[in-house]
C-alpha positions as CSV (number, residue, x, y, z in Angstrom):
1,X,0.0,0.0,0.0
2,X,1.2,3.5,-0.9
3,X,0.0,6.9,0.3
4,X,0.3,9.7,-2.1
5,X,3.7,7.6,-3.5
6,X,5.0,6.9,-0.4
7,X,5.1,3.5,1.1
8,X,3.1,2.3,4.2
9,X,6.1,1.0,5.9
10,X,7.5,4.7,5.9
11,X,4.6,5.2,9.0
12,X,5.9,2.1,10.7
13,X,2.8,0.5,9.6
14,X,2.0,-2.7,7.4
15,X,-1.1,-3.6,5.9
16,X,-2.4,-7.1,6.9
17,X,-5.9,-7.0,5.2
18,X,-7.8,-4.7,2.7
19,X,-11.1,-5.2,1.0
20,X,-12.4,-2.6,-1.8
21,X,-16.1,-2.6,-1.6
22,X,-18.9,-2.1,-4.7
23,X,-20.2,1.6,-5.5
24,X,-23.9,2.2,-4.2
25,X,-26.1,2.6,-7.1
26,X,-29.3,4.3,-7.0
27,X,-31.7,4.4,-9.3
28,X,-35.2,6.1,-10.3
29,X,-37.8,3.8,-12.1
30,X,-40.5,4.1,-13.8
31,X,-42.5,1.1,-14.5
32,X,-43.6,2.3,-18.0
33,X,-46.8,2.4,-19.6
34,X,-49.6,0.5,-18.7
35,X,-46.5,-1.2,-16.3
36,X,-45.2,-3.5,-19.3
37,X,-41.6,-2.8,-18.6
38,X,-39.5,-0.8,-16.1
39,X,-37.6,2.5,-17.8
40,X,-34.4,4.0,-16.1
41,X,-35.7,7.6,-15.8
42,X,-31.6,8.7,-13.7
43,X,-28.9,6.8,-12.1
44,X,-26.2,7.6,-9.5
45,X,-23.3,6.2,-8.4
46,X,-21.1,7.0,-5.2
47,X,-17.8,6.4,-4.5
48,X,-17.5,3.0,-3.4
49,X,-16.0,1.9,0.3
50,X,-12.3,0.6,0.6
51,X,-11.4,-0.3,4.1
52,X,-7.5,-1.6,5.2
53,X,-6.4,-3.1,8.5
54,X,-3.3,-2.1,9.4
55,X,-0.6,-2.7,12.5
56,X,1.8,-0.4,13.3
57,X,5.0,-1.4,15.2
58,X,6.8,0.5,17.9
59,X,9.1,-0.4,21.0
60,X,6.1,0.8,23.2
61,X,2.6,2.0,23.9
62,X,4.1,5.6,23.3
63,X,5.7,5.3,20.0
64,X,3.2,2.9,18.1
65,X,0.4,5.7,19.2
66,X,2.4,8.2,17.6
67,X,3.2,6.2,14.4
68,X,-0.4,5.8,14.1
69,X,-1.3,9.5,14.7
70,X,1.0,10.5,11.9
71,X,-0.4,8.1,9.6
72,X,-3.6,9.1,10.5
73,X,-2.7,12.9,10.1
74,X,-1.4,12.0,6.5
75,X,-4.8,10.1,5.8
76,X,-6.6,12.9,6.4
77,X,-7.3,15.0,3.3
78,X,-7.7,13.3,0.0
79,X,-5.3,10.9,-0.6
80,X,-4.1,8.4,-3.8
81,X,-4.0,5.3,-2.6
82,X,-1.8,2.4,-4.6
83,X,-3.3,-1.0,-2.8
84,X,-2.1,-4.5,-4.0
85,X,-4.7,-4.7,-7.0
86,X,-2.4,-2.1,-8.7
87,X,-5.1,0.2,-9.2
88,X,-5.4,3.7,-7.4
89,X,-8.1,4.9,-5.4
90,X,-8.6,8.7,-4.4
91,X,-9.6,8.5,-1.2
92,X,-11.1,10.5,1.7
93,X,-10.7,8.8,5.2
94,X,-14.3,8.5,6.9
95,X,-13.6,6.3,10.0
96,X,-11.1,5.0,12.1
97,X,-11.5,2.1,14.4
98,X,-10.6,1.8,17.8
99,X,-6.6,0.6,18.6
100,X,-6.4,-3.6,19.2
101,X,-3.1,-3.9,21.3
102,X,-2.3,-7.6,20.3
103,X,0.9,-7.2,22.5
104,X,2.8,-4.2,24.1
105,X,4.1,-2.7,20.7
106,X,2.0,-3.6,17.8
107,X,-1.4,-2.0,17.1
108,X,-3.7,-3.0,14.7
109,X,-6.7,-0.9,13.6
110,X,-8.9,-0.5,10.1
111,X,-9.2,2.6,8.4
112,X,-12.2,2.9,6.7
113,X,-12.6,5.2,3.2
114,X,-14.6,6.3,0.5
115,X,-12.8,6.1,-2.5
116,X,-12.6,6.4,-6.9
117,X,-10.8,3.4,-8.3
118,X,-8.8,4.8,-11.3
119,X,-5.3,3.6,-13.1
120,X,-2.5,5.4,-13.7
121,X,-2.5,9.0,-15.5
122,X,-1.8,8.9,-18.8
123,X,-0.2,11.9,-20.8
124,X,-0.5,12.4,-24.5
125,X,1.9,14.7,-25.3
126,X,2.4,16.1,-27.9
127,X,-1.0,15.8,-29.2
128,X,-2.1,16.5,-32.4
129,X,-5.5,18.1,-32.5
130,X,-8.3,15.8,-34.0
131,X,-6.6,12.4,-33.1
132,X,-8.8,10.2,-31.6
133,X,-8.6,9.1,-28.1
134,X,-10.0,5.8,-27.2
135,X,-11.4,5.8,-23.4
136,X,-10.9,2.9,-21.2
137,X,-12.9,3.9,-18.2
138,X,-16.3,2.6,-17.2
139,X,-16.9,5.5,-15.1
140,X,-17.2,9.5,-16.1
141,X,-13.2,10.6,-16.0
142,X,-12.0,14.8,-16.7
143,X,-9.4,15.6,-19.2
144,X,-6.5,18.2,-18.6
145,X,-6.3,20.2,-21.5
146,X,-2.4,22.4,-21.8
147,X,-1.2,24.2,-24.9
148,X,1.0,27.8,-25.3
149,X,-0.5,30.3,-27.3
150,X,1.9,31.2,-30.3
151,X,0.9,34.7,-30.6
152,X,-2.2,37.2,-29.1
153,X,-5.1,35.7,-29.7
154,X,-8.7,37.5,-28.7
155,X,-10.6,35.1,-28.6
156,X,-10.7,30.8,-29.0
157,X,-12.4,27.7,-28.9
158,X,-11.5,24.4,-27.2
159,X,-13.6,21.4,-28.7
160,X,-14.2,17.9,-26.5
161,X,-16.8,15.8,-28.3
162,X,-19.7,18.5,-28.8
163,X,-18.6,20.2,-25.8
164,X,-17.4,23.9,-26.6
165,X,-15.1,25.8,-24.4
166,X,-14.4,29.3,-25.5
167,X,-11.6,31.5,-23.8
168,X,-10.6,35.1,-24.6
169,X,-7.8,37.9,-24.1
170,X,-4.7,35.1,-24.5
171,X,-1.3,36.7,-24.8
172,X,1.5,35.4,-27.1
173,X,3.6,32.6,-25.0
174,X,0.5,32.2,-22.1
175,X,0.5,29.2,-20.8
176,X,-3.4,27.5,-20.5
177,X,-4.5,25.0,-18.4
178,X,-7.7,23.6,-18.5
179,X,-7.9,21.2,-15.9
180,X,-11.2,19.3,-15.8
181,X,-10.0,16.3,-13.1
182,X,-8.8,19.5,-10.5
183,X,-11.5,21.9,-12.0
184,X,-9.8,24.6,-12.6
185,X,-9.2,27.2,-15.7
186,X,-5.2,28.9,-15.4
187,X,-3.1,31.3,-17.4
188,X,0.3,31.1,-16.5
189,X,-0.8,29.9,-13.3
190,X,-3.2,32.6,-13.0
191,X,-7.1,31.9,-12.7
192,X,-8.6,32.4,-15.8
193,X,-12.1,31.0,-15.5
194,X,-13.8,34.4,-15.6
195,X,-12.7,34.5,-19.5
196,X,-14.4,31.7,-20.2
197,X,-17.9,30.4,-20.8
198,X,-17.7,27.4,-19.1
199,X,-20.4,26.0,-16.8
200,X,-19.8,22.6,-16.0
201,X,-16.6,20.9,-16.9
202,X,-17.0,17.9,-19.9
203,X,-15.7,14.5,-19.4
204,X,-14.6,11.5,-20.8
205,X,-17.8,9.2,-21.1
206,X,-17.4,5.4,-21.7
207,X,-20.3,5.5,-24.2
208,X,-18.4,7.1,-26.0
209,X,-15.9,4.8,-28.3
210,X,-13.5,8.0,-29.1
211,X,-12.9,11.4,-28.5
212,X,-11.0,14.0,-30.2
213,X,-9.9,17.5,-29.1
214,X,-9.8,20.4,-31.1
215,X,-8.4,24.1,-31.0
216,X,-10.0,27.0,-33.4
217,X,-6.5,28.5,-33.7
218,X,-3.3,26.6,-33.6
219,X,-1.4,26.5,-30.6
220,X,1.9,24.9,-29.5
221,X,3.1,21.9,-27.2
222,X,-0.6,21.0,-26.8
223,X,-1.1,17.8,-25.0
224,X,-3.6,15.8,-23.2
225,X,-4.0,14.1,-19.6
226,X,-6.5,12.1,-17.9
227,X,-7.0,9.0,-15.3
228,X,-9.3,6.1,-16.6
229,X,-11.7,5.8,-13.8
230,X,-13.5,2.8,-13.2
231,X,-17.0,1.9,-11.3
């Protein structure tokens, strides 16, 4: 198990037991008409539950309860967690269970989470406008859109699928960002969101068998980033 990159063992800790649960689905019905057949009117699906049970080894009481306050304390924000399946889950920590001394310096105790299963990012760079890009996911994943602008440009549109992002006042050698997995909008590290007319942020679908992205003007070292994300 890593945390963020970093290696369990780092805490002092090792991971004896993990189980990543299924996503809870819920879903409104209608029976149809004249109730011949049920219709799927909207569906939701939550992060699913991933809980590990750790130990964590000290010489004492003392030190294993501060091993396992600092691994807690770097738990606690949203994490990427590597687990033995090789697949990542983004994680927020929702429960920990009480300590289980099974002698004077080991602990064990589960840590409970809800979490976004997803492999590792991939980069397409450089990337030439209009290629397709085959989606792996099963579950909705953003795109992180970069590219320099070449020269001033007043206006411009960013194309994903039918989705149309327009962005204006772009000076010659900005940097743009437009980072649909953090959901943000930068220029040069700046926010730029107020330049644009973005409501909502598109993503990858996995109906969809290809997308391909395309700028209105040209642009340089343009590439493409996302995480397939799975149910």
């Amino acid at each position: 198990m890593y945390i963020d990159g970093t290696p369990l063992k780092n805490y002092g800790a090792v991971l004896s037991n993990w189980n990543p649960g299924t996503p809870s689905i819920s879903n409104m019905i209608t029976p149809g008409e004249d109730y011949s057949f049920p219709v799927l009117l909207h569906s939701e699906i939550t992060p699913k539950a991933l809980t590990a049970r750790v130990h964590i080894i000290g010489k004492n009481y003392a030190e294993a309860s501060r091993k396992m306050s600092a691994l807690i304390l770097a738990l606690n924000k949203t994490t990427d967690l590597q687990m033995p399946d090789g697949f990542y889950y983004r994680s927020v920590l929702t429960e920990v269970s009480d300590l289980e001394w099974t002698n004077r310096h080991i602990a064990e105790f589960t840590l409970a989470f809800q979490s976004v299963q997803h492999g590792p990012y991939i980069s397409i760079s450089p990337y030439t406008a209009g290629t397709p890009i085959y989606y792996s996911g099963t579950a909705p994943a953003g795109a992180k859109i970069e590219f320099d602008a070449p020269e001033d440009m007043q206006d411009m549109t960013v194309s994903i699928g039918t989705n149309e992002i327009q962005l204006i006042t772009i000076p010659s050698d900005a940097h743009i960002v437009l980072n649909g997995i953090e959901k943000i909008i930068t220029q040069n590290g700046e926010n730029k969101f107020a330049d644009t007319n973005l409501v909502d942020f598109p993503a990858l679908e996995p109906s969809e068998t290809a997308y391909a992205i395309q700028v209105s003007k040209p642009v340089s070292n343009l590439s493409v980033g996302y995480y397939p994300t799975y149910i």
